[in-house]
N, C-alpha and C positions, 0 to 999 in steps of 0.2 A: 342616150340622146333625149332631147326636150320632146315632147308633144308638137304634135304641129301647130296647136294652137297656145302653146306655150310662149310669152314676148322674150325676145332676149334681151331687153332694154324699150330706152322711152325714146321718143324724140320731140323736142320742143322745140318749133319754129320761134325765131326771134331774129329782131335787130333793133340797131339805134340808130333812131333818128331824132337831132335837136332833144339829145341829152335823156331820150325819153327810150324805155325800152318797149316795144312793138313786139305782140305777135300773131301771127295768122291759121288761120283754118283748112287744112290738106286733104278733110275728109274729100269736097266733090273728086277732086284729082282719082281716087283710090274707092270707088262705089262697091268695087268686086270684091275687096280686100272683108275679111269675117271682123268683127269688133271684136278689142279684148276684152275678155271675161276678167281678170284679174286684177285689171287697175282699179283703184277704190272708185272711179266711177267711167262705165261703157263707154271706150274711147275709138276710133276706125284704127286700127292697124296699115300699119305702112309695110309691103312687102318688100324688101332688101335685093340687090342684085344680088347674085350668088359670088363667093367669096369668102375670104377668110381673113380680112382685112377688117379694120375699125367700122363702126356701124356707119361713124358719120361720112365714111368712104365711099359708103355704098349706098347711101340714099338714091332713090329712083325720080334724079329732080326732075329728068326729060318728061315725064307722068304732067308738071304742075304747070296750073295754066299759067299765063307772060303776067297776070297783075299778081300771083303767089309772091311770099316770101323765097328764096332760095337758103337762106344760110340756119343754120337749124343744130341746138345744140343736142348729144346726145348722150346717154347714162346706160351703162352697161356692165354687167361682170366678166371679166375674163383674167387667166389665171387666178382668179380668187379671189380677187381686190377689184373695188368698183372701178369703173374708168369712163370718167369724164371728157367728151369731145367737146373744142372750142372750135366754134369755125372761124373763117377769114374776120379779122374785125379792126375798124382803125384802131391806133393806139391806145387814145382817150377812151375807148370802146373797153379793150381789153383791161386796162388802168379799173374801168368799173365795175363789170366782172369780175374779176377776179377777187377783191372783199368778197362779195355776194357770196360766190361759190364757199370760199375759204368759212362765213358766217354760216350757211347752210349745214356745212358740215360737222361743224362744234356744235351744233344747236344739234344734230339729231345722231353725235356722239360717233360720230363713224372716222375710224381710222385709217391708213394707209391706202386712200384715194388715190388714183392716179390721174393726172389732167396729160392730153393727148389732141391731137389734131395739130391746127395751126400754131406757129407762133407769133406774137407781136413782131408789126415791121420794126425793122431796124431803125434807131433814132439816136443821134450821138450822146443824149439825156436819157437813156435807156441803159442802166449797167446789164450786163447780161453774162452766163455764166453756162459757159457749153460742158454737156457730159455727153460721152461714148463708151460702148466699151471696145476695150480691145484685151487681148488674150492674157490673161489673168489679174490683168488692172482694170477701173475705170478710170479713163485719161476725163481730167475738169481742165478747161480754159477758164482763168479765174478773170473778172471783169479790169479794162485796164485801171489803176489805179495813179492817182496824181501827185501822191504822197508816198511816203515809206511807211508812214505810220495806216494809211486807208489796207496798204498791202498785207499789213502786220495784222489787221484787225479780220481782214477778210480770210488772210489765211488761218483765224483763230475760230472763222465760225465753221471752216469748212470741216477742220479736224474736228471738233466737235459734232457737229451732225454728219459726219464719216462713222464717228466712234459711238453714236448714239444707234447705229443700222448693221453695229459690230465690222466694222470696215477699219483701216490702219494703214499707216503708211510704211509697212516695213514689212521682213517677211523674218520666218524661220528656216535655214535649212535643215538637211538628213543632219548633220552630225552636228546641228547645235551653234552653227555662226548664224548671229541675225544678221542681213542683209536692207538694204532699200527696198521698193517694188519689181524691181526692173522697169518700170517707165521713168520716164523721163522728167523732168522737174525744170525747163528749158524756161527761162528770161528773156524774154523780150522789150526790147526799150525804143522810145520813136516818140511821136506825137501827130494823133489826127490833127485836121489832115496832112498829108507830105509833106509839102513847103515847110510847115512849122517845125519838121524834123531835126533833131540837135545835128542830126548827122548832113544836116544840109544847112542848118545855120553857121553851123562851126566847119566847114570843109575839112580841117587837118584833125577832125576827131575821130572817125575810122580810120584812117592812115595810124594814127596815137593808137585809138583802141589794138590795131593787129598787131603794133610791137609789141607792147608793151604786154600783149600775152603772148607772141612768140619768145620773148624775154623771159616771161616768167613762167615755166612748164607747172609749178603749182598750182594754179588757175584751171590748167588743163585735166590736172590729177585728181587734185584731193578731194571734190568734191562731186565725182564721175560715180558711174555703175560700173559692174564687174568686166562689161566687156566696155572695153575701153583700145586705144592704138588704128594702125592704120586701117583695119578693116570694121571697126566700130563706128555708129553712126553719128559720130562728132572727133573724126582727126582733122588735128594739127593742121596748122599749112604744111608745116615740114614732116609731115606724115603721109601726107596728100603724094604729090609728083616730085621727081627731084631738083627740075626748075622753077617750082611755084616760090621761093623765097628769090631768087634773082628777077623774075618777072613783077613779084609784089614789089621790089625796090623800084623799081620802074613805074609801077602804078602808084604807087605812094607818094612819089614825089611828081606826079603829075598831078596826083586830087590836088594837094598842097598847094600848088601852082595856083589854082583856080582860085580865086577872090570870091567868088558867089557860084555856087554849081548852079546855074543857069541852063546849062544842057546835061538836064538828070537823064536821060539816055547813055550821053556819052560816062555818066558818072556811074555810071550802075554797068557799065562796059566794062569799066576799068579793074573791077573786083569781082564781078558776077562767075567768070572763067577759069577765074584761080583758085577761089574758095567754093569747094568740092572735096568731093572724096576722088578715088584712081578712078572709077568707072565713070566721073563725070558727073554726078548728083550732085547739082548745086546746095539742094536743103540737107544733103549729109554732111553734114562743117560745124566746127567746133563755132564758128561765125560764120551764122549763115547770112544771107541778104536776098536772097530770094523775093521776098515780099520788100526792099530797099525802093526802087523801082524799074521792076521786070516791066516793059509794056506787052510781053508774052503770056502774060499770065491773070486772070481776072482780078485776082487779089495780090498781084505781083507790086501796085504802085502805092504802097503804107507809107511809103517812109519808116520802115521799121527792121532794126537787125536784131535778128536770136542771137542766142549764148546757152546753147547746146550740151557744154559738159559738166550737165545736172542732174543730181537725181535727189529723189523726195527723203527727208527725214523723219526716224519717227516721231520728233518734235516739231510743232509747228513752229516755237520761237527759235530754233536752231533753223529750220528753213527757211524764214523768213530774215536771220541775220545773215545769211549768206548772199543775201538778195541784196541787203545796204551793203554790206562790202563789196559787194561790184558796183554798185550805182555809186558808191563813194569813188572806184578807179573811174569810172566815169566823169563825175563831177570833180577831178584833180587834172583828168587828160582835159577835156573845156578847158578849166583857167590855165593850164600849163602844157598844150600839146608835147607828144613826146617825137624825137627824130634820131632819137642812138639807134645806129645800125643793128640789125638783125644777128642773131649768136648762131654761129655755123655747130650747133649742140654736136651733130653726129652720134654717135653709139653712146654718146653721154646722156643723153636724154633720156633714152629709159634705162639705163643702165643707174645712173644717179638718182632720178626723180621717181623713179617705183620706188624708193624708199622715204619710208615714214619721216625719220630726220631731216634727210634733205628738203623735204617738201615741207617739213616745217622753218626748215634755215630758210627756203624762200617765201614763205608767208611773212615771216619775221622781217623780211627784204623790205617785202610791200607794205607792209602797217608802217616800219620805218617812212619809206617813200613820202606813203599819206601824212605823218605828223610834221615831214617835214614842207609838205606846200597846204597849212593850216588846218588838216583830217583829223583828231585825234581816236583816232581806232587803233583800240589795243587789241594786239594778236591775243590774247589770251583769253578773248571774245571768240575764236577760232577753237579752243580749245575741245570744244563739245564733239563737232565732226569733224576734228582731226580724229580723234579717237573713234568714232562708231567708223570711220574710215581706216584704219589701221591698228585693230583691237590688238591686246596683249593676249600671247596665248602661255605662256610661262614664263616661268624662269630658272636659272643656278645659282646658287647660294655659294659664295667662292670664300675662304678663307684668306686674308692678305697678310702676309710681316712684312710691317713695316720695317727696313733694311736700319733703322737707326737706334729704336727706341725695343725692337723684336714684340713690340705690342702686334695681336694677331686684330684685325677687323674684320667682320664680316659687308661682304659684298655680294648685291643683287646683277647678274647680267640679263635684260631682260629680254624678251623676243617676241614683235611686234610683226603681225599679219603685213606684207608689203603688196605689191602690185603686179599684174600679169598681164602683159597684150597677149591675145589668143590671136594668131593669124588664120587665114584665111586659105584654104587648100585651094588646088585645082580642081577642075571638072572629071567629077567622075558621075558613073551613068547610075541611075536611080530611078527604077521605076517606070519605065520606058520613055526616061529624059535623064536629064543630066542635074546635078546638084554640086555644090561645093559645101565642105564640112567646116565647121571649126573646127580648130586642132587647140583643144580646151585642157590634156592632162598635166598641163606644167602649173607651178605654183612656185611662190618666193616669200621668203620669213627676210626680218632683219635681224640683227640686233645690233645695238647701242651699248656706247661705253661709254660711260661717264666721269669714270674717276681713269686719270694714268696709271694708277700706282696698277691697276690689273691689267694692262696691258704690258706694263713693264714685267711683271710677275709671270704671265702666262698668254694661255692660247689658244684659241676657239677651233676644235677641230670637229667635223662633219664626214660623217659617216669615212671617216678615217684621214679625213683633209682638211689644210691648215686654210683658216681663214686669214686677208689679211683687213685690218683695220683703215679705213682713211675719211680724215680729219674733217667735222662738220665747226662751219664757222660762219657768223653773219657778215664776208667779205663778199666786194661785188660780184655779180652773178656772171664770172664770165669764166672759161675752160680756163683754168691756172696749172701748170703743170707740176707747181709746189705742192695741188690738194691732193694728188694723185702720190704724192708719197706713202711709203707705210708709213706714217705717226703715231708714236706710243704716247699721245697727250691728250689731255681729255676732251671731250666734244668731240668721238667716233665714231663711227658705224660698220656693218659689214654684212651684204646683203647673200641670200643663199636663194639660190633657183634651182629645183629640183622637179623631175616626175612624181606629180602626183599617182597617178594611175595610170592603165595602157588604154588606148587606144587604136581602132583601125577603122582610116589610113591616122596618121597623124607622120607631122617633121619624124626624122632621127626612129625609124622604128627598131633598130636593133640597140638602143639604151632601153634597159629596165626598168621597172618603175625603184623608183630609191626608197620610199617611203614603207615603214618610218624612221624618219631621219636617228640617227644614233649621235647625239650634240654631247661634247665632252671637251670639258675646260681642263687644258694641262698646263703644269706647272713647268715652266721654261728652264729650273734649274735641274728639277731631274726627272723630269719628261715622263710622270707620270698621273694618272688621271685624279683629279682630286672632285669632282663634281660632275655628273652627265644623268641626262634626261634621252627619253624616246619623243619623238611627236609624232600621232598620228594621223592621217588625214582621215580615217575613217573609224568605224567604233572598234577599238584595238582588241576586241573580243573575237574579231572575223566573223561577226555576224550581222545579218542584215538590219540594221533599223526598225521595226514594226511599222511605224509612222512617222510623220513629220511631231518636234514635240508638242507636247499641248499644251505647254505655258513655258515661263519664262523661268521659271524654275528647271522644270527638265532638260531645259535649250544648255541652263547653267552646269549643270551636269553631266552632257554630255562633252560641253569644253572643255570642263574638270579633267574628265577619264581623258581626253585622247593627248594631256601632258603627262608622261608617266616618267615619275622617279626611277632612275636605272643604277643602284648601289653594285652591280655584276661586275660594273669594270672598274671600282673605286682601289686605287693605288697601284694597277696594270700598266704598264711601260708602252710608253709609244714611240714606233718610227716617224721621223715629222718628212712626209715628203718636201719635194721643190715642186712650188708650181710656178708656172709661170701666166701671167696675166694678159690677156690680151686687149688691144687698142679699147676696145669696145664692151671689155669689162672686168675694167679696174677696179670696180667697188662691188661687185657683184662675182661671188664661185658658182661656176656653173654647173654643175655636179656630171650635164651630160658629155661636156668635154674631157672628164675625165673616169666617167663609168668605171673603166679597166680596173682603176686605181683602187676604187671605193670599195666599201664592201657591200 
């Protein structure tokens, strides 16, 4: 501990008045207080209310007589780094300060100051740029920006001075997949103040905006965090309740109705109720409107809707073109509101769209869309986080003869990381209260087939089960009972859901965990294995991890190891079971439905 006559800091009375900065003399107030010894010259010491709080929090102003100054800035060390108090001050005030301070400190070479106390009042000529933290991220509200190009620049200085403090948008797991942060990466679109809101100059553009992403489940997917679906804190409408798409047809074609939303109460009625999660949380929505205009709420009346199922990249120019291509679906519903009815998806929805190809067939949907009401956004500007969204983790090397010419080619089938809703269990007691778990051990691979001649030839079997193929195509986005065939022609897919690990409580506790999956391509004419791989979820060593890795090399290496070539069953005879498919997952083996079977 300091000495008792040790200062722990300075404080310097000031303010501004008429441009001029003032300051004043606190000794009479403080007669009893010792002088300090320390400052280059005998100054009165100000004695601090007790606390542990900023110094400038604690100044003892009751002590100063009515003609004193009151606002007083202060200097101090805590955790290690100087820290700087501002007190209350107009804007112009703060605008002048801050140079000073910022030249003070380059002049007497001191680094990593922290400024503390008040902030500048809010002013709409004010960008401003909020950090918190929160549990392993810190969440930035970046300032609103008027441009794509102001969003693009700001979000270029912020990765920068992130990455200058050793800070990144992305993380590493145990066994070597790089992920997002887990926060959130959420777009918000509107215009101070309210009234000037697109969504209230344009009436049928919320109504546009919710189809046209209940339409297209990619929007909702491809560029989401790992928890993702009805318990994650951006589902679906039709993830939400099971009348929220009957009730939005009702509310949608009432906004529509309205020529000028004149009674923003009754407008902020009409969508406030449905867009929610089950429990009722209005700001847990894939679209939220919360802040649209709530008069429940302080900050409820923006004029402003989120777009929730975001998360941060570790490129800043990938995260920032994810931002144009939604404000481009924006600026095409304006000139062209959309009114095609809602797709009654059902089990298709994730069952389809947790996989990589589908979710690229309907990005390819929507770029189409845009080029054709004047957008020219090419999907293959998507290209980047479609991938760090559904990374490749191997593949099979298949041999093909060709039936005509008996030339052999070789063929890649490859297998792409796909998507998982983790639900949300019931209440069970924890603690001397109650908790609800995620049920997080399920996991889904895909793979894709590109050429027919190997689907004609052969056949994707899992952990002793036949996969079946079905057909990816840029036709319109609606349930066709023709996709749903097995098709042996190119542009296919075929999704695998499995147990990753056990669990307790989790769904289905008496399936095992399957993993590592045993993937073996067999040859259709005599049924025996000509290519097969292991994949494992964890380090195929059965041993623990050390640590998280420590660069990106190591990250690559452990993805390497947990695809392992498996030559043990190459030219082994296989039974091909019958499966049968059910409603809700036609394009996807579920492996726990048939455990029994599996090995």
């Amino acid at each position: 501990p300091a000495a008792p006559d040790t200062p722990i800091g300075y404080v310097l009375p000031l303010d501004h008045v008429e441009e001029k900065w003032i300051t004043d003399d606190w000794s009479p107030a403080f007669p009893s207080a010792p002088p300090s010894t320390l400052a280059p010259h005998p100054s009165p010491a100000v004695l601090l209310i007790a606390g542990e709080s900023a110094a400038g929090l604690r100044l003892p102003l009751g002590q100063l007589a009515e003609k004193n100054l009151r606002r007083a800035l202060t200097a101090e060390i805590r955790d290690g780094a100087l820290q700087i108090f501002i007190p209350p001050l107009l804007l112009a005030s703060y605008l002048t300060i801050l140079p000073i301070i910022e030249a003070t400190l380059v002049a007497q070479k001191i680094t990593g100051a922290v400024l503390a106390g008040y902030a500048p009042p809010p002013d709409a000529a004010l960008p401003t740029v909020g950090l918190a933290s929160d549990p392993g991220v810190l969440e930035i509200n970046v300032a609103p920006c008027a441009t794509w190009a102001d969003y693009d620049h700001q979000l270029a200085q912020l990765y920068t001075a992130a990455a200058s403090v050793g800070l990144c948008a992305r993380k590493l797991q145990l066994n070597g997949r790089e992920v997002g942060t887990g926060g959130g990466a959420h777009l918000v679109f509107g215009a101070p103040p309210g009234l000037y809101s697109p969504f209230f100059a344009f009436p049928a553009l919320l109504p546009s905006v919710i189809r046209y992403f209940q339409r297209h489940p990619a929007l909702s997917y491809a560029f989401t965090g790992a928890y993702m679906g009805p318990s994650s804190q951006a589902p679906r409408i039709d993830e939400s309740t099971y009348e929220a798409l009957y009730e939005l047809e009702i509310a949608c074609a009432a906004a529509e109705s309205l020529g000028t939303p004149q009674n923003l109460p009754l407008y902020d009625l009409l969508f406030r109720d449905l867009l929610m999660d089950r429990s009722g949380n209005t700001h847990r929505a894939e679209i939220s409107v919360d802040k649209l205009w709530n008069p429940f709420s302080p900050n409820g009346r923006l004029g402003l809707v989120e777009f929730r199922a975001f998360e941060t990249h570790p490129q800043n120019s990938v995260h920032s073109l994810v931002g144009l291509f939604i404000r481009a679906i924006l600026a095409r519903l304006c000139a062209a509101p959309m009114k095609d009815p809602f797709i009654r998806w059902a089990g298709e929805l994730h069952d389809r769209f947790f996989l990589p190809a589908f979710v690229w067939e309907d990005l390819t949907a929507i770029c189409d869309d845009l080029k054709a009401h004047d957008i020219p956004f090419d999907v293959e500007w998507l290209r980047a986080p479609w991938e760090f969204r559904f990374p490749k983790v191997g593949s099979l090397s298949v041999s093909i003869e060709n039936r005509e010419s008996k030339i052999k080619n070789s063929l890649a089938i490859e297998f792409r990381q796909a998507l998982e809703a983790w639900p949300l269990l019931g209440e069970s007691p924890n603690a001397g209260t109650v908790a609800r778990t995620v049920d997080a051990p399920l996991d889904r691979l895909e793979a894709p087939a590109a050429d027919a001649t190997a689907l004609e030839g052969g056949l994707l079997l899992v952990n002793g089960l036949p996969c079946e193929f079905r057909k990816v195509s840029p036709s319109p986005l609606t349930p066709d009972a023709s996709r749903l065939e097995a098709t042996p022609t190119a542009g296919a897919a075929t999704g695998i859901r499995y147990r990753a690990f056990y669990l307790t409580p989790s769904l289905q506790p008496h399936v095992p965990v399957h993993a590592p999956l045993l993937l073996e391509w067999v040859d259709r004419a005599t049924l025996q294995v000509v290519a097969a791989a292991r994949w494992h979820v964890w380090n195929p060593r059965n041993t623990t991890y050390p640590a998280v890795p420590a660069n990106d090399k190591d990250a690559t290496q452990r993805r390497h190891d947990r695809w392992e070539p498996w030559p043990h069953t190459l030219g082994q005879s296989r039974f091909i079971p019958k499966i049968d498919f059910p409603p809700e997952g036609r394009h996807t083996l579920d492996l726990r439905r048939y455990s029994a079977q599996s090995r």
